[in-house]
N, C-alpha and C positions, 0 to 999 in steps of 0.2 A: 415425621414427614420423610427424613432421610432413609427410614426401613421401608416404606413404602413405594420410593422412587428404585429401591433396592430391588423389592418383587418387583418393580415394572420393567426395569432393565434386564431382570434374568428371563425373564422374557423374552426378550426380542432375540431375534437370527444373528448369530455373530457377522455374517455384513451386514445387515441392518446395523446394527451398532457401527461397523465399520463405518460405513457412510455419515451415521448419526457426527463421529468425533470429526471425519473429514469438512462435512458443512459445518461442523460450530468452529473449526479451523478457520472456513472458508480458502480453503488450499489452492484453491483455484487461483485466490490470486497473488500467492507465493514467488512466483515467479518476478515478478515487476519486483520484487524486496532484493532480489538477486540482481535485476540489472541494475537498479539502485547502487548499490554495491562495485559494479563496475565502474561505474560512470563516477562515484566518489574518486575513486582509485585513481582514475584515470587523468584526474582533477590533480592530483599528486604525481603526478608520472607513472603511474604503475598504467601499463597502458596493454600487457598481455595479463590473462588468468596468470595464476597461480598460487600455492599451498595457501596462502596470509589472506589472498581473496578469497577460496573457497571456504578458508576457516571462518572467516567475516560472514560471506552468503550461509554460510548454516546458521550462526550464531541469531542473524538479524530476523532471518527465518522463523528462530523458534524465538526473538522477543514479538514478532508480528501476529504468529499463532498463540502465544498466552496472552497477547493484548485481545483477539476473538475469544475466545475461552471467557474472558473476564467482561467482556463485552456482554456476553451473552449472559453469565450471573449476574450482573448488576441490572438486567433487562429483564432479569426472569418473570417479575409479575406481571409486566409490562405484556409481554411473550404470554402467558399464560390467557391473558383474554385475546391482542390481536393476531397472533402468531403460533399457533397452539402444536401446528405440525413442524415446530423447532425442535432440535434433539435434545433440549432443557425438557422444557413442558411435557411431550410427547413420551420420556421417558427413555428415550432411546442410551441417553447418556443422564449419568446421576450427576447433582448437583456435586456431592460430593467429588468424585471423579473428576470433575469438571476443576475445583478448586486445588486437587493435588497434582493432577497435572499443569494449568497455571504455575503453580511457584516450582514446580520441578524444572519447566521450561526457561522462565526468565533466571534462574539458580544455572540452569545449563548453560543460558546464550554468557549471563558474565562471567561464568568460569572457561569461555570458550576467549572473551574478551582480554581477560586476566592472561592467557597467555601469550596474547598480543602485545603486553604494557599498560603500564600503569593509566597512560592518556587516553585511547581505546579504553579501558575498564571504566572509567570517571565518565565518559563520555554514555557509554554506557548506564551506569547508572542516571544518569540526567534523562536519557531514553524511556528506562522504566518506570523515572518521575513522571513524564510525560503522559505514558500511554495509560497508568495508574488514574492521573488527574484526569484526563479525557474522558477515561471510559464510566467513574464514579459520578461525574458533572457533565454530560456529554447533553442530557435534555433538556435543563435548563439555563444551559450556559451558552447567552449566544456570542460568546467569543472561542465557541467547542474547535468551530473551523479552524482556527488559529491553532490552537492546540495540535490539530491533528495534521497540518502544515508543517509543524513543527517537530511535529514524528517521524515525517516522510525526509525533511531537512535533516534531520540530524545522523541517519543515514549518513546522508553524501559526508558529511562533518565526520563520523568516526571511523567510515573507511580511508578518507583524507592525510587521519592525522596517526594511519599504520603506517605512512608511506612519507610524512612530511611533516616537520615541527611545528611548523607555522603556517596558519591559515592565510589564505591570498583572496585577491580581488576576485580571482574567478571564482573561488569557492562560494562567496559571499552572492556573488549574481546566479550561480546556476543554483544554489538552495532557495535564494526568495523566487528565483522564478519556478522552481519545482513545488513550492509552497505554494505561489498564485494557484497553480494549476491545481492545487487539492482543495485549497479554499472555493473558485470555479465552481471545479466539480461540486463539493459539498454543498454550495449554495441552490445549483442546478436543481438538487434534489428537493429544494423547497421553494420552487420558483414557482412554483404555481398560486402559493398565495402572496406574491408577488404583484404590486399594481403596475400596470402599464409599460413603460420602460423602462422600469427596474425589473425585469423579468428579463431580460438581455445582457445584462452587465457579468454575470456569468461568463457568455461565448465567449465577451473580451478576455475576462483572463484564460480562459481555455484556450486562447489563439496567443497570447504574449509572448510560450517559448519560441515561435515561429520569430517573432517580430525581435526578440534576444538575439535570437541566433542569426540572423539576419543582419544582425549590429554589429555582429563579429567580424562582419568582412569574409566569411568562410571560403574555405577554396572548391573548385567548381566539382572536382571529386563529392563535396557533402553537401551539396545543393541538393542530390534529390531526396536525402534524408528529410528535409524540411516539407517537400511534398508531399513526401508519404505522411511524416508527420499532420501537417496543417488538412491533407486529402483527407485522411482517418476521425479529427476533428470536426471540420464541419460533415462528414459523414453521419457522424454520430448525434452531432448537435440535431440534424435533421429529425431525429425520432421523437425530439424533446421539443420542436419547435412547429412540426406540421400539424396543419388541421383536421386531419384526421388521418387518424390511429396511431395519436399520440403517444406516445411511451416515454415517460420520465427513467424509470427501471430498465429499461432497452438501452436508452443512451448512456444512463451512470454505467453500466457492465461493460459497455467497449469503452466509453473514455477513463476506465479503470486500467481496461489491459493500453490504453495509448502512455499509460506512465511510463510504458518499458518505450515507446517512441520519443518520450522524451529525454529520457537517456541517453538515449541512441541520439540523440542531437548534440546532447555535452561529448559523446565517446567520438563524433563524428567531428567537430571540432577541434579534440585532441590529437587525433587524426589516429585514433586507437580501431582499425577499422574491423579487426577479429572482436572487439569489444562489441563494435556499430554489429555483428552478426549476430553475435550470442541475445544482445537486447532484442532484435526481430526473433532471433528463435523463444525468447521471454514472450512477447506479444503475442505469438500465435500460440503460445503453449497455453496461456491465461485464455485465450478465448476457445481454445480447443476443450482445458478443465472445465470451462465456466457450462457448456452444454451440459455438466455431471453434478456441477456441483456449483449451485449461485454464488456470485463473488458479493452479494449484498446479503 
């Protein structure tokens, strides 16, 4: 099989291929893993870029992109009957290929960790537990959400703890509300077999960092963060919630890139407000890649 997936990839146009590795990336929405990143930091006082943050946003980058990689081999057959124009099946990208970049990736992000400190590295490896157990149990495990909550959490946790020994209350509230909003989302995408008003209970968490942030007492400078934020959500929700020309797939794509507006609510709070910039320029970058290359 593996010689055969071999002719089919020599085959193809060297951007084809290109494209092929960028969607099994889903690169598109790399960007939200970067403001992630700030908004951790910022959680610890680190409240401008710099060297330790961008060495963080590459690392977490490329655990983000071998967690897709790995996603996509543990889906392969799955892919092979519903999904055939994926760059597994399709041939675009070898299976192989696919598996040695994986461990090259997640080898790179904790040796990028590793020069962070030992807690970063540790923290680190808990991440690659994570995305590991997710993506091998992801179909029939309906505690998956949790899981992938917990990927997105822990993020904020190891750019945190580059910048600060000790976890704090904020950390603990802006992670599980960063979590709600992944568990939301993820829920959303199955809300259709959904009865009645449980078909709703989604929007709620997808609206909660509003109602967090709001609890903050924020200063009137990051009030309209929250609009934008909360304006962009029910936005979105709208595609998943009308009666006609419904789009469950329409709405998970933007309330993907609204991860980087949730950021941008922790950074805005911090009062980090070159942070609160960089996260909008994350948003519109993820929805600008996502026209090239689907974030699902």
């Amino acid at each position: 099989m593996a010689s055969h997936e071999s002719r089919l990839s020599y085959w193809w146009p060297w951007w084809r291929r290109l494209h092929g590795y960028l969607a099994l990336a889903r690169i598109s929405n790399s960007p939200t893993v970067a403001s992630n990143v700030l908004a951790g930091a910022a959680l610890a006082g680190a409240l401008a870029p710099n060297g330790n943050i961008a060495l963080l946003a590459v690392a977490m980058v490329l655990f983000y992109t071998a967690g897709m990689f790995l996603n996509d081999l543990c889906d392969y057959a799955i892919d092979c009957r519903a999904r055939p124009d994926r760059p597994l099946p399709s041939g675009a990208v070898t299976r192989a290929e696919a598996s040695a970049a994986t461990v090259g990736l997640f080898v790179g992000g904790l040796a990028m960790l590793w020069l962070l400190g030992p807690t970063p590295f540790l923290g680190g490896l808990v991440l690659v537990g994570l995305i590991v157990l997710y993506d091998i149990w992801h179909k029939s495990n309906p505690l998956s959400p949790l899981i992938m909550a917990g990927c997105r959490a822990m993020v904020y946790v190891i750019a945190f703890v580059v910048f600060a020994p000790q976890p704090t209350g904020a950390l603990a509230l802006a992670a599980s509300v960063l979590g709600l909003y992944i568990v939301g989302l993820t829920a959303l995408a199955k809300s259709e077999a959904l009865p009645g008003a449980a078909k709703h209970w989604p929007a709620v968490a997808l609206i909660l960092p509003a109602v967090a942030f709001l609890a903050q007492r924020p200063s009137l400078a990051a009030l309209p963060t929250a609009l934008v934020f909360l304006g962009w959500v029910l936005y979105s929700l709208s595609f998943a919630y009308r009666k006609r020309g419904r789009s469950i797939g329409g709405a998970i794509g933007r309330l993907i890139a609204g991860v980087a507006l949730c950021d941008a609510l922790v950074l805005a709070l911090a009062r980090a407000w070159l942070g609160v910039a960089l996260a909008l320029v994350a948003f519109g970058l993820t929805l600008l890649f996502q026209r090239y290359i689907k974030g699902t």
